[in-house]
C-alpha positions as CSV (number, residue, x, y, z in Angstrom):
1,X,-44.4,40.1,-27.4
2,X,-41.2,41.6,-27.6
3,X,-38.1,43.3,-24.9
4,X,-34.7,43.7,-24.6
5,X,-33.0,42.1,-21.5
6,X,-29.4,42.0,-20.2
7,X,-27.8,38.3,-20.6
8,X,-26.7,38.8,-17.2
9,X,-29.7,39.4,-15.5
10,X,-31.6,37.1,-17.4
11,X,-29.1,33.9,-17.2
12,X,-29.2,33.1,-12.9
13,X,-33.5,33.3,-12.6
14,X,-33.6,31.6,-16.3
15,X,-31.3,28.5,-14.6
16,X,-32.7,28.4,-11.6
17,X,-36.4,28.3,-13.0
18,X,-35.3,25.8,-15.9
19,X,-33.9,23.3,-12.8
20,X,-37.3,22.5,-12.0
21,X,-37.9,21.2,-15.8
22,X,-37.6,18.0,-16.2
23,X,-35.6,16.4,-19.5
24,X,-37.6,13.9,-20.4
25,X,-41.4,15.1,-20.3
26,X,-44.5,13.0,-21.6
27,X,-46.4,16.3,-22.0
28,X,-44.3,18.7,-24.5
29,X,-45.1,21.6,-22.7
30,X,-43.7,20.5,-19.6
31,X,-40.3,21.2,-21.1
32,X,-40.4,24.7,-21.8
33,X,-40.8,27.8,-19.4
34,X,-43.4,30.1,-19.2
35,X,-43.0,33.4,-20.6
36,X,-45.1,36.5,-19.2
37,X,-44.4,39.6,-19.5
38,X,-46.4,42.5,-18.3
39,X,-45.1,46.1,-19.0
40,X,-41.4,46.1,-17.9
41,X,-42.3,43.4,-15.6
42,X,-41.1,39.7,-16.4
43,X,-42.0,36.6,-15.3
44,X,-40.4,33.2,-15.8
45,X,-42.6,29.7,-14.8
46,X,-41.3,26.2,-14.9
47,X,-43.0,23.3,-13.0
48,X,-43.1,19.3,-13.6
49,X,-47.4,19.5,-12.3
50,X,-45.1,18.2,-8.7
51,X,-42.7,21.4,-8.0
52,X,-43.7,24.6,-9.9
53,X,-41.2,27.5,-9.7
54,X,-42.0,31.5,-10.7
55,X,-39.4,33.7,-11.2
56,X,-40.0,37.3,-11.5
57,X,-37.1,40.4,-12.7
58,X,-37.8,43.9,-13.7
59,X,-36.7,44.9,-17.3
60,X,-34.9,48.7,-17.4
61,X,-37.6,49.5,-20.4
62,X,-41.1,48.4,-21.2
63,X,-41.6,45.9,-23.7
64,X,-44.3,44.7,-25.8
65,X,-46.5,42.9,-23.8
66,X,-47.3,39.1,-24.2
67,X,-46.8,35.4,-23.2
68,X,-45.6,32.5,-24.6
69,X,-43.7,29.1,-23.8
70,X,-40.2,27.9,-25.2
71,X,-38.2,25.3,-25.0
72,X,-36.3,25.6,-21.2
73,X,-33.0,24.0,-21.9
74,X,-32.3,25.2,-25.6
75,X,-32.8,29.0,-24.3
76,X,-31.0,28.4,-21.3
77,X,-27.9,26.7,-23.1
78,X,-28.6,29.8,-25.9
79,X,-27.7,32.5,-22.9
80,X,-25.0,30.4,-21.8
81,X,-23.4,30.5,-24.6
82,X,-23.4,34.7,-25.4
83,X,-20.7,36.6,-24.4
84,X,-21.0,38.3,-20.8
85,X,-22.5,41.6,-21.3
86,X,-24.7,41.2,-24.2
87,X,-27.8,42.4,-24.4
88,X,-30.8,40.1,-25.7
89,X,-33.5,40.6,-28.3
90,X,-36.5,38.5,-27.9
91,X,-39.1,38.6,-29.8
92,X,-42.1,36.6,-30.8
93,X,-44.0,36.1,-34.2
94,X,-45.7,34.1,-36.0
95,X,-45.8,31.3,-33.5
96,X,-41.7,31.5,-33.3
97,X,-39.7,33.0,-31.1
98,X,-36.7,35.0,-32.0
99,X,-33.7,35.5,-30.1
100,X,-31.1,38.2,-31.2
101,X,-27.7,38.9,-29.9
102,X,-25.0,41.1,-31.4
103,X,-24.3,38.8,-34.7
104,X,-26.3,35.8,-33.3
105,X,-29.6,34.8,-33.7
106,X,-31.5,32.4,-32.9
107,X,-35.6,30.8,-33.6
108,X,-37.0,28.6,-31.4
109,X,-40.6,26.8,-31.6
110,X,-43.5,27.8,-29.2
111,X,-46.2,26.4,-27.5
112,X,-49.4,28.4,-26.4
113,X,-49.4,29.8,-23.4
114,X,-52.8,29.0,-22.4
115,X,-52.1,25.4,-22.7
116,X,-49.1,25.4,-19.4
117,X,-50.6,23.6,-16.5
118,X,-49.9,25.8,-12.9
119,X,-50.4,24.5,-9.6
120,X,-53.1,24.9,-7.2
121,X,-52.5,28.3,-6.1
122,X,-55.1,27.6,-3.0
123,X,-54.3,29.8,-0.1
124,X,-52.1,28.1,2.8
125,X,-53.8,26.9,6.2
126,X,-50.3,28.6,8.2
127,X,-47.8,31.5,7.4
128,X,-44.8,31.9,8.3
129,X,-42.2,35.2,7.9
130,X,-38.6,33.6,8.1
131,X,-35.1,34.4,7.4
132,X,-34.0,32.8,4.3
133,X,-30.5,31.6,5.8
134,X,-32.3,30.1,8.4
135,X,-34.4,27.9,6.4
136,X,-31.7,27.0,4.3
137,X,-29.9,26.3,7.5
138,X,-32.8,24.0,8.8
139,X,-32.8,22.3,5.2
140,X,-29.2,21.9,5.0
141,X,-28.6,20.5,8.2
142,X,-31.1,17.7,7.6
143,X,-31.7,16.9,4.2
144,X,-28.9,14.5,3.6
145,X,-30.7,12.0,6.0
146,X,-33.5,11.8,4.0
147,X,-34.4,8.4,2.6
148,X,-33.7,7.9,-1.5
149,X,-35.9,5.6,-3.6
150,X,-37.4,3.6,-0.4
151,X,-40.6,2.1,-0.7
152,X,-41.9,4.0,2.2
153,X,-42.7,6.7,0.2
154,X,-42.9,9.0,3.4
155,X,-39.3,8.7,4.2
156,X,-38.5,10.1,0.7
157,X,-38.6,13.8,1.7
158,X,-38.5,16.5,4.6
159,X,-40.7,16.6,7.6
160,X,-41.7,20.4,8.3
161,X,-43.5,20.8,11.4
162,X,-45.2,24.0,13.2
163,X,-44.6,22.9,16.9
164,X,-45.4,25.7,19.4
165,X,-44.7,28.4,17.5
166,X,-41.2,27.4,16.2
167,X,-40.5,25.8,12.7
168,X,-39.1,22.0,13.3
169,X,-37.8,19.9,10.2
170,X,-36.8,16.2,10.4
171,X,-35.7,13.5,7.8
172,X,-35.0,9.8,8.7
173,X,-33.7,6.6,6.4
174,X,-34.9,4.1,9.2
175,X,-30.9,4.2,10.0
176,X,-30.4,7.6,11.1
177,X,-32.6,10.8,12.3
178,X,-31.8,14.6,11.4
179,X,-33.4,17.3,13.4
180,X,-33.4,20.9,13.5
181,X,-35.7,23.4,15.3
182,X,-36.0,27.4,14.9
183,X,-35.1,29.6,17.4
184,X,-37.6,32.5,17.0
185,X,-41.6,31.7,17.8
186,X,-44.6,32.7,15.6
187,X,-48.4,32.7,16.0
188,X,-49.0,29.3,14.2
189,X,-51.5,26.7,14.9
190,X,-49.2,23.0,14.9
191,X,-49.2,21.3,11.9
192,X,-46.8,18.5,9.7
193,X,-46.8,17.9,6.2
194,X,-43.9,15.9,4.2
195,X,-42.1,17.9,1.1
196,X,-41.1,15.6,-1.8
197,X,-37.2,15.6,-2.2
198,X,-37.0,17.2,-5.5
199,X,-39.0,20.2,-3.4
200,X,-36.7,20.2,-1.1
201,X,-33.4,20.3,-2.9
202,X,-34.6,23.4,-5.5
203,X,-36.0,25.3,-2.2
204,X,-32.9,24.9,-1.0
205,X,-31.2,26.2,-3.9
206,X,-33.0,29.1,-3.6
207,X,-32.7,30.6,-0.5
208,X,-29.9,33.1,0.1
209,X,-29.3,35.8,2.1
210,X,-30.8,37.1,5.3
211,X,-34.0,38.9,3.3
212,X,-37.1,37.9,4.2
213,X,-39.4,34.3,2.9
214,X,-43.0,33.9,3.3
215,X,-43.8,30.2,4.0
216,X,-48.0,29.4,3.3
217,X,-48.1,25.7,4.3
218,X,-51.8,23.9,3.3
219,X,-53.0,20.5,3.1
220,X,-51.4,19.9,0.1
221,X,-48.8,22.3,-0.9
222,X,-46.5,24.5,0.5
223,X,-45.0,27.7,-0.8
224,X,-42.3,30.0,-0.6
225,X,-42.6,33.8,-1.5
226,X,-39.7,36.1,-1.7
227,X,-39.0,39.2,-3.9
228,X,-37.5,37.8,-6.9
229,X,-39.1,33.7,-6.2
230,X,-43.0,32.1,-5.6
231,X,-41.7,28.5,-5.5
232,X,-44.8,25.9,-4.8
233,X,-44.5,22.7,-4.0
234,X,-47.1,19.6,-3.8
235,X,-46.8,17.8,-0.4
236,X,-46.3,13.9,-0.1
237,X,-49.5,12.5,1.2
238,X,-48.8,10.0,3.8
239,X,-48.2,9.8,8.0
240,X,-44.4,10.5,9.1
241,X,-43.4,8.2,11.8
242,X,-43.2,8.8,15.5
243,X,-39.8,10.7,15.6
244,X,-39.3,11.6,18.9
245,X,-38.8,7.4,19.8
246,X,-36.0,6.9,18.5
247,X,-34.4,9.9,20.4
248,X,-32.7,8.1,22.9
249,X,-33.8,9.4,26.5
250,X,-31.2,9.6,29.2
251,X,-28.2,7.9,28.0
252,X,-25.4,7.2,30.5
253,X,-22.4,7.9,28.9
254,X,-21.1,10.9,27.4
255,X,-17.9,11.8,24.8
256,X,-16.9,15.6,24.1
257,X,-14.6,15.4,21.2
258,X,-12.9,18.3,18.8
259,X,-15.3,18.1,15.5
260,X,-12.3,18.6,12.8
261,X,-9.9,16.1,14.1
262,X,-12.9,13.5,15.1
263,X,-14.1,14.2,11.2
264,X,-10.4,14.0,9.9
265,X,-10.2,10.6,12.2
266,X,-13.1,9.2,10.7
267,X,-12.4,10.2,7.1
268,X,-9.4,8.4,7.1
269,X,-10.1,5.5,9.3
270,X,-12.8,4.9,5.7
271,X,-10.6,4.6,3.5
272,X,-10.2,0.9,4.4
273,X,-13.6,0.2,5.8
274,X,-15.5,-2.3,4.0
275,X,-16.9,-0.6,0.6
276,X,-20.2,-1.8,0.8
277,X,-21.2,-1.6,4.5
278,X,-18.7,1.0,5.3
279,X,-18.5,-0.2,9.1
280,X,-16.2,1.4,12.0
281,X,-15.6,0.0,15.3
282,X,-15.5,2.6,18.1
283,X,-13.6,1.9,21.7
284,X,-14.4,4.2,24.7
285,X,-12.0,4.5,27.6
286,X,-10.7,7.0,29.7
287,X,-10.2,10.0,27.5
288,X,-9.7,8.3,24.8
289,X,-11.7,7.0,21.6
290,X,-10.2,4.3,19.6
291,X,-11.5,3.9,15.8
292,X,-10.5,0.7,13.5
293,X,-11.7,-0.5,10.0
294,X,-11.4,-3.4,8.7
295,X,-12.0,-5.2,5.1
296,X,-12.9,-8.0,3.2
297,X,-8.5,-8.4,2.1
298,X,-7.7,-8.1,5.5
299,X,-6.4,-4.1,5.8
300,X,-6.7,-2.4,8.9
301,X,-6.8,1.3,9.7
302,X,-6.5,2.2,13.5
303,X,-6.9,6.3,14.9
304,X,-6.6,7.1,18.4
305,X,-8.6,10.5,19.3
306,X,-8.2,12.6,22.6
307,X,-11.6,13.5,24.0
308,X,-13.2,13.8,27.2
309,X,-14.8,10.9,28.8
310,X,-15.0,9.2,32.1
311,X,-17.2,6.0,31.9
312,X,-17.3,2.6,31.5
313,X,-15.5,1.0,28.9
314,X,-17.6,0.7,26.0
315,X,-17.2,-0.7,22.0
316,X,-19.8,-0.2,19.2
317,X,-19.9,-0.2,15.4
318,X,-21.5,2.5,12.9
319,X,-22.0,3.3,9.3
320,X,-18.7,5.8,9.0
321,X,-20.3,7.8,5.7
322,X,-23.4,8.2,8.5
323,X,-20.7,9.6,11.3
324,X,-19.0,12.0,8.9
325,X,-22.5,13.1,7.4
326,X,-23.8,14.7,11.1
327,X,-20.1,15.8,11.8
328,X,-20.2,18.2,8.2
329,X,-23.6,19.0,9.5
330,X,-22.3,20.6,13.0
331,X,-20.9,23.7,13.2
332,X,-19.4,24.0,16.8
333,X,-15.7,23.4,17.6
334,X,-16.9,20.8,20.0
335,X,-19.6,18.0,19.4
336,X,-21.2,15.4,21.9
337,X,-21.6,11.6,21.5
338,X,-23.5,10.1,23.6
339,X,-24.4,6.5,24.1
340,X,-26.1,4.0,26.5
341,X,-24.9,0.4,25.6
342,X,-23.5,-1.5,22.7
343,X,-27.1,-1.9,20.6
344,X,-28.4,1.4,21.7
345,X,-28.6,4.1,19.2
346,X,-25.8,7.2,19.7
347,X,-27.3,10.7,19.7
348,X,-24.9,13.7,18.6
349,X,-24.8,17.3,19.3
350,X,-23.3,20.8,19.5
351,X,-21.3,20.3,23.1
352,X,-22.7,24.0,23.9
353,X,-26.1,25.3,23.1
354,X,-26.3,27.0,20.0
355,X,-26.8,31.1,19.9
356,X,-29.7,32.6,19.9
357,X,-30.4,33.2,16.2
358,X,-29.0,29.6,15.7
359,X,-31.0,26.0,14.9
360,X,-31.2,23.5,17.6
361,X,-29.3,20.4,15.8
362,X,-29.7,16.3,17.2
363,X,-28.7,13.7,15.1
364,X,-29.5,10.5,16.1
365,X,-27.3,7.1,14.4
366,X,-28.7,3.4,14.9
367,X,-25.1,0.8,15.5
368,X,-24.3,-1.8,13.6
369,X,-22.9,-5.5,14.1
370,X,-19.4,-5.5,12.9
């Protein structure tokens, strides 16, 4: 095996492939990437048996064709370290590889190819042709209420769901609910499966764009395709909980506030909450929101926010890092609040519906006693 690549277009699919390698592997070869290369075709393969990513880039001349496996992180901090605009030698021989630089040169040990594990590579049960941005968009706008470490495994990851045509993905703590729904319809049967976390962060890492990416969902994968990417991931096996009840039907009372001076509000009303439970108290009256925070050595913060409301006087507590979380999430210049009573859990919004290429956002926050 043997080619000549540009460190440049070698270094971003290198990274992103060696992100799914974990450090610390019991199985050697699980720390090195997959080499392939196949006339002036060249593939790169990483995977921890639970995410597997394939990266694929075009080399301007044929090499010699081959495969092998070599240590991820050592190569990747190897093309780190070359000057911008070098050109790479690699080469392999004798069960070493060789890589070559201008006066640098480097050998690292191999492992057979034939001895890297792949995932199933089954074909999906539904397929799906989406933007890129907009799946990144649907990830982004949820994934930070997905639970971390919980003993309900299920939590632990992203909820995507095929409902009438139109992509839906969820994530939920047990303390708060993200949801975002497509706005274009395919021909696709229903179905939900759970993506791990770490599946859902490097997906998201990958997307960019508006191209095109092929989603092939099964019973127990899913996978991404696009030009340069075929990213597969194993699905958690386990029943999400019934969503749409904590969704709060028909509250009564209704806020429209600015989303930048509400988030600026909150930000700084957190400085003095209480570190550990991080609680603010919210005051409803006539057009006008009153935030406070209070610690354990007595400080106090107070803001006082404009924003449209006409109800009944109303005071209840939340997790500020869970407030400011949904705000970063929204996009509009406006954002809705609305609430029912004191224990009731607050649902929040885009004040206008979104455009027509845009996700449907609701973001749902359980109070707390303060």
């Amino acid at each position: 095996m043997k080619f000549s690549i540009a460190r440049d277009t070698l270094i971003k699919p290198l990274n992103l492939v060696a992100g799914v390698v974990e450090r610390r592997q019991t199985l050697p070869i699980l720390s090195n990437v997959l080499m392939v290369l196949d006339g002036s075709r060249l593939s790169l393969t990483g995977t921890d048996l639970e995410v597997e990513l394939v990266g694929r880039l075009d080399l301007e001349a044929p090499g010699v064709d081959g495969e092998v496996t070599v240590p991820a992180r050592k190569l990747v901090d190897i093309c780190k370290s070359l000057p911008e605009g070098s050109n790479i030698e690699f080469s392999v021989e004798a069960g070493k590889a060789t890589v070559k630089a201008g006066r640098s040169r480097f050998t690292l040990s191999t492992l057979p190819a034939a001895d890297f594990p792949t995932v199933d590579a089954s074909a999906g049960d539904i397929n799906l042709e989406m933007q890129q941005s907009l799946v990144k968009q649907l990830i982004e706008g949820t994934a930070f209420a997905m639970a971390q470490q919980d003993v309900r495994y299920y939590l632990n990851g992203l909820y995507f769901e095929v409902l009438g045509g139109r992509l839906r993905v969820v994530a939920t703590d047990g303390h708060r609910l993200a949801l975002a729904t497509s706005p274009k319809r395919a021909e696709a049967a229903d179905l939900g499966v759970i993506i791990p976390r770490k599946g859902v962060l490097e997906l998201s890492r990958l997307l960019e764009g508006d191209a095109s990416v092929s989603l092939s969902i099964g019973s127990n994968h899913i996978r991404a395709i696009t030009e340069q990417f075929t990213f597969t991931s194993k699905l958690v096996d386990g029943k999400f909980p019934d969503y749409e009840r904590v969704i709060p039907k028909n509250p009564d009372k209704s806020v429209v506030g600015d989303r930048a001076e509400l988030k600026q509000a909150f930000t700084r009303t957190a400085i003095l909450s209480n570190e550990k439970y991080r609680g603010v108290r919210l005051r409803l009256s006539q057009d006008s929101l009153d935030i406070t925070a209070n610690n354990p050595e007595q400080e106090q913060a107070e803001e006082l926010v404009a924003v449209e409301y006409s109800g009944a006087e109303i005071e209840i507590g939340f997790n500020v890092s869970y407030l400011l979380d949904v705000l970063s999430a929204l996009s509009q210049t406006q954002v809705r609040l609305c609430l029912s009573d004191e224990a009731s859990s607050a649902l929040l919004e885009h004040a206008q519906p979104p455009a027509d290429d845009e996700p449907e956002r609701l973001y749902v926050v359980m109070p707390m006693r303060l």
